[in-house]
N, C-alpha and C positions, 0 to 999 in steps of 0.2 A: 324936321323932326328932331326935337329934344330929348334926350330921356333923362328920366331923373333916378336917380340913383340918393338911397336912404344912407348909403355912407362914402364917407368921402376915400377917395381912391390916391392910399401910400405910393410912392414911389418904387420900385425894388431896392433901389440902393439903400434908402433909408431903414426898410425892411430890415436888409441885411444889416445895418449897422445895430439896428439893435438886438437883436439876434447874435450879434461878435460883444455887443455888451453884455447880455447874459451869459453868454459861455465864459466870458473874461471874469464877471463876478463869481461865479461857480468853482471855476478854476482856481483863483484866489484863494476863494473858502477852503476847496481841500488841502488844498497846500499849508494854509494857515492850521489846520487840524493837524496833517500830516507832523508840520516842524511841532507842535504843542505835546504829540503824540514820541516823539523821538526826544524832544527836550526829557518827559517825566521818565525812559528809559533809560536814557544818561542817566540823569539825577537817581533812578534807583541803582543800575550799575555803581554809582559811584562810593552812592552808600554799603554796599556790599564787601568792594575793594578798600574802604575805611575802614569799614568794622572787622572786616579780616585781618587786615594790619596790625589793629588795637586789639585784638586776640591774643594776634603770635605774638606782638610787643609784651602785655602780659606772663603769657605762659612762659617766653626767654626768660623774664626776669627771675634775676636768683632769690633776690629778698621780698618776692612775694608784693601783692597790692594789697592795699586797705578795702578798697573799693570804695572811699570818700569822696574821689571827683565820681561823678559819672561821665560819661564819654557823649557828647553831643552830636548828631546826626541831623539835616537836615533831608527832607522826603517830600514826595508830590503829594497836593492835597486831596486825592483821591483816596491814600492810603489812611485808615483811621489806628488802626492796632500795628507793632510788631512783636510777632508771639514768636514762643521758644516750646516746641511739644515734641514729644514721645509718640510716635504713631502707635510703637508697638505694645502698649499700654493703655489701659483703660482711662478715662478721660474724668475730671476731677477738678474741682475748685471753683473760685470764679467765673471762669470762664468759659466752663466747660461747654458749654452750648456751640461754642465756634468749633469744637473740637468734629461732627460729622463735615462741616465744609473743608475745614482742613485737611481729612483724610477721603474728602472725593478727589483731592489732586493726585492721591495717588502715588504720592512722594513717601513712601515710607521712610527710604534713608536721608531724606531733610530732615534738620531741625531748627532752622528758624521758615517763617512761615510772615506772611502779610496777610492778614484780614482788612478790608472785605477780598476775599481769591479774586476778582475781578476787578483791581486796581491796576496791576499790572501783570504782564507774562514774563517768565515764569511765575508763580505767588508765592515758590517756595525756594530754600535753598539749604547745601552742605557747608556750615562752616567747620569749618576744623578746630581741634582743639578744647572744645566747650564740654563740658560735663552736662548733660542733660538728664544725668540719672537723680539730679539733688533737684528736679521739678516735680518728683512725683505726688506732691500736693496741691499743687496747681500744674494741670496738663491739661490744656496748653496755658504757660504762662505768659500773660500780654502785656505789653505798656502802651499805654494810650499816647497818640502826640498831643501836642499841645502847639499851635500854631505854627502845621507845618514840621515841628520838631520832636524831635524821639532823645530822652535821655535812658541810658542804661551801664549801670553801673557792672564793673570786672571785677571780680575779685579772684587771687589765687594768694594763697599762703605757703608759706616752707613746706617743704615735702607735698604737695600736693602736687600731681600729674596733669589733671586741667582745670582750665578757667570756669569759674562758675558766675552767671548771670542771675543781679540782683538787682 
């Protein structure tokens, strides 16, 4: 007595090999996510602790910036805007549209801010230093990148207390 059988009969071992193949490409994948996910946090922490710097470097100065260079940052490419807003104020210019996603994070005492808010975590933050009372024409005011990069220009003058962003 034969029987026949419509499919052919794996091994287990083989089974299991492929089955350690799938988990190994899976595994892979999240990791590779994982590090892509930790790189673009780096890369914004970094820019954070840059443009802080380039603040307080400013505001030290005694004879004031022109604000002719701009200060060059580079960012992950998820981020498309980096704005500079006034929560506690009505929203205004440009840009104003970004201004309710902005204020669902909830940061009132941030003022700088990334749009789109789900680029990265945090989306907001407290820089020091910065006058944000000379935006209220444009709140929030943005700068677009431009491949990956963000220029934004310092300026502070004699006698002035903070740096204002232009």
């Amino acid at each position: 007595m034969i029987k026949k059988r419509g499919m052919m009969q794996l091994p287990f071992s083989m089974i299991f090999s492929i089955f350690l193949i799938i988990v190994f490409i899976v595994v892979a994948i999240i990791a590779i996510i994982h590090f892509m996910n930790l790189w673009k946090v780096t890369q914004y922490n970094s820019f954070l602790g840059e443009f802080q710097d380039d603040v307080d470097e400013v505001w030290h100065s005694l004879s004031g910036s022109s604000g002719d260079i701009p200060y060059e940052y580079e960012l992950p490419s998820s981020i498309e805007y980096v704005c500079f807003a006034n929560l506690s104020i009505s929203s205004s210019g440009k840009y104003k549209s970004f201004y309710l996603e902005l204020a669902r994070t909830g940061a009132e005492d941030s003022n700088l801010f990334i749009y789109p808010t789900k680029a990265v975590e945090p989306p907001y933050h407290y820089i020091k230093h910065i006058d944000i009372n000379v935006i209220q024409q444009d709140n929030p005011y943005c700068i677009k990148l431009n491949n990956k990069k963000v220029k934004i220009n310092l300026e502070k003058e004699v006698g002035e207390k903070l740096v204002r962003v232009s």
